[in-house]
N, C-alpha and C positions, 0 to 999 in steps of 0.2 A: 709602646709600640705604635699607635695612633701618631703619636706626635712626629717618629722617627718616618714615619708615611708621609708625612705634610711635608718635614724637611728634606725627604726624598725627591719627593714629586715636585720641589721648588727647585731642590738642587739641579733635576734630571734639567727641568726649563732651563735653569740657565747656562747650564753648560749647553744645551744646543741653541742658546745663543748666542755664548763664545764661539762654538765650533760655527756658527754662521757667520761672525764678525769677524773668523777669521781668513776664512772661505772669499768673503766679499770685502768690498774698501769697506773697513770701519766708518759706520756712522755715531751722529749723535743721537739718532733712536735708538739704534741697537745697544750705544751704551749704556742711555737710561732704564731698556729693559732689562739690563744687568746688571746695572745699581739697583731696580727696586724688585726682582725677581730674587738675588744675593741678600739682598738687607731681609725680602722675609724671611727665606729659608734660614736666614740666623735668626731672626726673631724665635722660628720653629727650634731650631736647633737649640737655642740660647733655654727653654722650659724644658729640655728634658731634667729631669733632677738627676741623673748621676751626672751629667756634661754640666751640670748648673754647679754642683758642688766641686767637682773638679775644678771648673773656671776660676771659683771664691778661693779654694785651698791654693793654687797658684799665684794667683793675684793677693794673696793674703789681704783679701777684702770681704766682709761675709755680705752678700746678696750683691755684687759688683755686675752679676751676670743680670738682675734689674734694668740695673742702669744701663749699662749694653745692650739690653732688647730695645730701653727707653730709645737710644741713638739708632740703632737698625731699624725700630720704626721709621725714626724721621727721614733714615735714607731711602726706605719705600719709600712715602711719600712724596720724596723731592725728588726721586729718578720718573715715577709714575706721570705725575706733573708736568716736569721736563719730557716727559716721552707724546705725554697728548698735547702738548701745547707746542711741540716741534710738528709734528703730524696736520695740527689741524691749522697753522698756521699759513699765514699767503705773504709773509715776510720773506727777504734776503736770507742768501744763508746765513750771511754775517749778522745781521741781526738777529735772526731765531739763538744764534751761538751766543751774542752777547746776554741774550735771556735768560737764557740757559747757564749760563757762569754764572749770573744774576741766581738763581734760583737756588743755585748750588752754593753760594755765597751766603745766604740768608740760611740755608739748613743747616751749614757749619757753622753759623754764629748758635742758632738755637741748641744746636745738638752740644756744642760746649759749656751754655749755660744749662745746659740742665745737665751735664756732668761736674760742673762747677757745684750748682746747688744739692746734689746727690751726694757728692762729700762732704758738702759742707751741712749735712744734718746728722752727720755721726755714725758713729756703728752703729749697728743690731743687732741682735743675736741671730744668727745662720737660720733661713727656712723658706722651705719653700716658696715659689715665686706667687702660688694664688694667696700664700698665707702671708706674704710680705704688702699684698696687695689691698685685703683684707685689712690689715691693721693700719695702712697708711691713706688706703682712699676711703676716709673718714671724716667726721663733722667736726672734728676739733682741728682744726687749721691745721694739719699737718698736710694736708694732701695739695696744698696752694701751690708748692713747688711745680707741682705736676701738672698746672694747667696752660702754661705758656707750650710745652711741647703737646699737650693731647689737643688745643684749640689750633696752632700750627697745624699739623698731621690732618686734623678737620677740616679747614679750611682747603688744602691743598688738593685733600680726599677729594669732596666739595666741586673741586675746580675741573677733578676728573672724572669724575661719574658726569657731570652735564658736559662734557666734551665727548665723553665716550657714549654715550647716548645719543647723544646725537648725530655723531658719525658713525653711528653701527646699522649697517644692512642685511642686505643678503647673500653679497658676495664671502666668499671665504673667507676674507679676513676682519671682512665686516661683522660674522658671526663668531667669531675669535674673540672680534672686541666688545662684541655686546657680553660672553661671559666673561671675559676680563672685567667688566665695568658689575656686571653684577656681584663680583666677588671682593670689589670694591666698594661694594652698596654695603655689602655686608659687614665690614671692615671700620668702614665709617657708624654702623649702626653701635658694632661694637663698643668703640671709641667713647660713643656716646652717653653709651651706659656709664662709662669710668669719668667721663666727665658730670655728668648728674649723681653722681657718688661722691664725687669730689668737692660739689660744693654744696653737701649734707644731704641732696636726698637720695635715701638709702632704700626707703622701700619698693621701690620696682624693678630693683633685678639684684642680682645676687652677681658677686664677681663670676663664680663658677659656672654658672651661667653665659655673660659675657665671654668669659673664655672660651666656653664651649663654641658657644656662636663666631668666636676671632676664629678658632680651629678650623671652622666648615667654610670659611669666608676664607681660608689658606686654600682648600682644597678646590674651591671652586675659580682664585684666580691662579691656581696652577693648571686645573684645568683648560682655562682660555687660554693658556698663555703654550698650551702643549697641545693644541684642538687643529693649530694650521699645521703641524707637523704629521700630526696621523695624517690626515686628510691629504697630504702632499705623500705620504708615503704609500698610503692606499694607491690616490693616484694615477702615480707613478708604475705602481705593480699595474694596474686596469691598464693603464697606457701601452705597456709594455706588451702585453698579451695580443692587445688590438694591433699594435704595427707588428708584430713577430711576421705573421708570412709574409706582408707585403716588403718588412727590412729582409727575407731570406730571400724573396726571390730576386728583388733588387740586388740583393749580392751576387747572386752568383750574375746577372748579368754584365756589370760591372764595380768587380772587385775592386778596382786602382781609388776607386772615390773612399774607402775604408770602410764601407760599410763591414761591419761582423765584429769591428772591432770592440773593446770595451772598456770606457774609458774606467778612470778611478775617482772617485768622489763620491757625491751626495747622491740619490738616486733621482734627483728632479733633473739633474745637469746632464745624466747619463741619455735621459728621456730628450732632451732637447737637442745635445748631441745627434742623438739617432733621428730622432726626426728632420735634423738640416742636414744629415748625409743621404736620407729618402729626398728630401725636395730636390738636391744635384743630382740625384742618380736618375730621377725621372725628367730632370731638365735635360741631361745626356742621352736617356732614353726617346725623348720626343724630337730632339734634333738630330736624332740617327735614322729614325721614322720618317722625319720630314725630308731629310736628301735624298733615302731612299725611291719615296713618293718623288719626289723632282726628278731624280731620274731614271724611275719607270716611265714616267709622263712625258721626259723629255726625247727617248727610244721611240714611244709608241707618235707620237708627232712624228719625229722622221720618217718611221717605216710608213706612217697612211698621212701627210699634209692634210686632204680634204676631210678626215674625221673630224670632227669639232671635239675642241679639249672643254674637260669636265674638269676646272682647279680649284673646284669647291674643298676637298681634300690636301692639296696643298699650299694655297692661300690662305693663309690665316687671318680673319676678320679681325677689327681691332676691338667691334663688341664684344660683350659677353655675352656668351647664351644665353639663349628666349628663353630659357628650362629653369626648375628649381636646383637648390645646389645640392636635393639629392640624387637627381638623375645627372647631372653635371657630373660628380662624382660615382655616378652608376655607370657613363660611359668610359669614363677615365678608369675604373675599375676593371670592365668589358675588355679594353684595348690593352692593359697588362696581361691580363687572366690568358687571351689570346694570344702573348707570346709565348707562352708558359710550353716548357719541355721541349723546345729548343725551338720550336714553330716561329722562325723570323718571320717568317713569308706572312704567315696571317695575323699577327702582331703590327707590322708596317700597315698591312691592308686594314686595319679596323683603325688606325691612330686617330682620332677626332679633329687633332689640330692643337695647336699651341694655346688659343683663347678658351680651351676645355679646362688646359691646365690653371688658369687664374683662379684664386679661391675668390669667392662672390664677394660682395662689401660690406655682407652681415657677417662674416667669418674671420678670424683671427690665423694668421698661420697655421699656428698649431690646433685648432678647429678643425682645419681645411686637411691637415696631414693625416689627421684622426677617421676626420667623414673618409677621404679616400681610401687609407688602411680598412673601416669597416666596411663600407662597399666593396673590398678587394676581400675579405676572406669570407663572406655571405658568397663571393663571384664561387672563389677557389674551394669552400664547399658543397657547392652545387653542384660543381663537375666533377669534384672526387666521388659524389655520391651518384651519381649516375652513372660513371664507370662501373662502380662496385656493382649498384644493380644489372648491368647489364655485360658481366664478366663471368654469372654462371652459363647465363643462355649461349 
């Protein structure tokens, strides 16, 4: 059951990393996270014993599904590899590609000779994979086959836990990769064991052991490798709720931009959507404000010449506000809130100005979309709540 969990939660990964490679232009990252998130979940898959013994009875080979986990190891390895060293790389694309064929070139040479040497040691008799393990990663030179793919795999591992460490922060995907890389630590710790079993010393860990430990080192880079997907899906729900009034009201002022609409895809797409149908709708909004202001301004100049004109309001400074960006976004919230339930009139008359609208230089688009959305429903439940209190009296 454990085991059918591991190869789940590998499987789940990397099918939403297909469904993302296919969503986006396929890269060469996204296909090495699906060569080595695929190679583990068969590794998982490959020791459950009824799917182990199935594979031997078809293949009319007995422990054939060994040797198979032996090769899906190696393709972790070489897609993981290939994934951090395309990543961390400051190379051509062409070049980071050529490596990468390169990498992938050398684990298909290993991964054949250790199917080459896997038949060429004979039958066995049929049994389970820890007790095939057990009788071969031993001090009688039988297990020597097995050290050109487990010091491979190591090596590789190796190449990726200091890549991955290194490049792990604290952004989102940066802690992604930090448990990716610790489930890699642990993977490589594994390895380790069957390599110092392999060349006779035996008494510091016990295979089952080991494998327990390969188990939770499954779970923990499925984990990483499933950590920016919640976190993008959460998100996205959070996001969603925060622009909801400011995307409704913007709708009904102008519907023709689409806002209400709802596209189809992944729910981060849906989020970005909606938010560049608010920034047009508020860029329509403040240019129907600002001609409005032009020509009140420009009626009340006729009717009185000698009044001195105030175009503090319809001249738009090319600065940005003296203010921080959350009163920026406090006024630009104010100046909607004010249009609200058909009120033109005092919506136009509160407009701040075009240079209100700019999001500040610490802000990100979709920051700036967000701050104004929560400023705009903090505005919009203020005033419902004072209505309400002041609708019995």
């Amino acid at each position: 059951m454990i085991i059918w969990v591991i190869a789940g939660l590998l499987g789940l990964a990397t099918g939403l990393r297909i469904g993302w490679a296919l969503v986006n232009k396929q890269s060469l990252v996204s296909t090495a996270m699906i060569v080595a998130l695929g190679s583990l979940g068969a590794v998982a898959a490959l020791n459950w014993p009824p799917l182990t013994l199935l594979i031997d009875t078809v293949l009319r080979w007995p422990n054939i599904s060994v040797g198979l986990s032996q090769v899906a190891l190696i393709g972790c390895a070489a897609g993981s590899c290939v994934m951090i060293t395309s990543v961390s790389s400051v190379r051509s694309p062409a070049a980071i590609r050529k490596i990468a064929l390169a990498q992938y070139g050398v684990a298909a040479v290993i991964a054949v000779v250790s199917l080459v040497v896997f038949f060429a040691a004979g039958r066995q008799p049929e049994m389970a994979p820890q007790e095939y393990l057990r009788r071969n990663l031993g001090s009688d030179g039988t297990a020597l086959p097995w050290l050109l793919p487990l010091l491979y795999v190591l090596l590789a591992l190796s190449l990726v836990v200091w890549a991955g460490l290194r490049h792990s922060n604290r952004t989102r995907r940066g802690r992604a990769l930090f448990v990716f890389t610790v489930g890699i630590v642990l993977i490589a710790l594994a390895l380790a064991f069957f390599v110092l079993r392999a060349v006779g010393t035996t008494g510091l860990v016990g295979v089952g052991a080991a494998a327990t430990l390969l188990g939770c080192a499954m779970l923990v880079v499925a984990a990483g490798s499933l950590l920016p997907s919640l976190e993008d899906w959460f998100g996205a729900r959070r996001e969603l709720r925060v622009i909801g009034p400011l995307l409704d009201e913007l709708g009904r002022r102008h519907p023709d931009v689409g806002i209400g609409v709802r596209p189809r895809g992944p729910l981060v797409f849906r989020v970005a959507e909606r938010m560049s149908l608010i920034s047009d709708a508020l860029f329509l909004e403040a240019t129907a404000a600002r001609s409005a202001l032009r020509r009140v301004d420009s009626v009340g100049s006729a009717a009185d010449p000698d009044e001195p004109r105030d175009s503090g309001d319809c001249e738009d400074s090319e600065d940005s506000p003296q203010v921080s960006p959350g009163e920026q976004a406090a006024a630009v919230a104010s100046w909607i809130c004010a249009g609200r339930d058909g009120e033109t009139d005092a919506g136009r008359a509160a407009f701040p100005g075009l240079a209100w609208l700019r999001q500040p230089p610490s802000y990100s688009d979709r920051e700036w979309i967000l701050e104004i959305a929560d400023q705009y429903r903090q505005c919009a439940r203020g005033e419902g709540g004072s209505e309400r209190q002041s609708a019995p009296q």
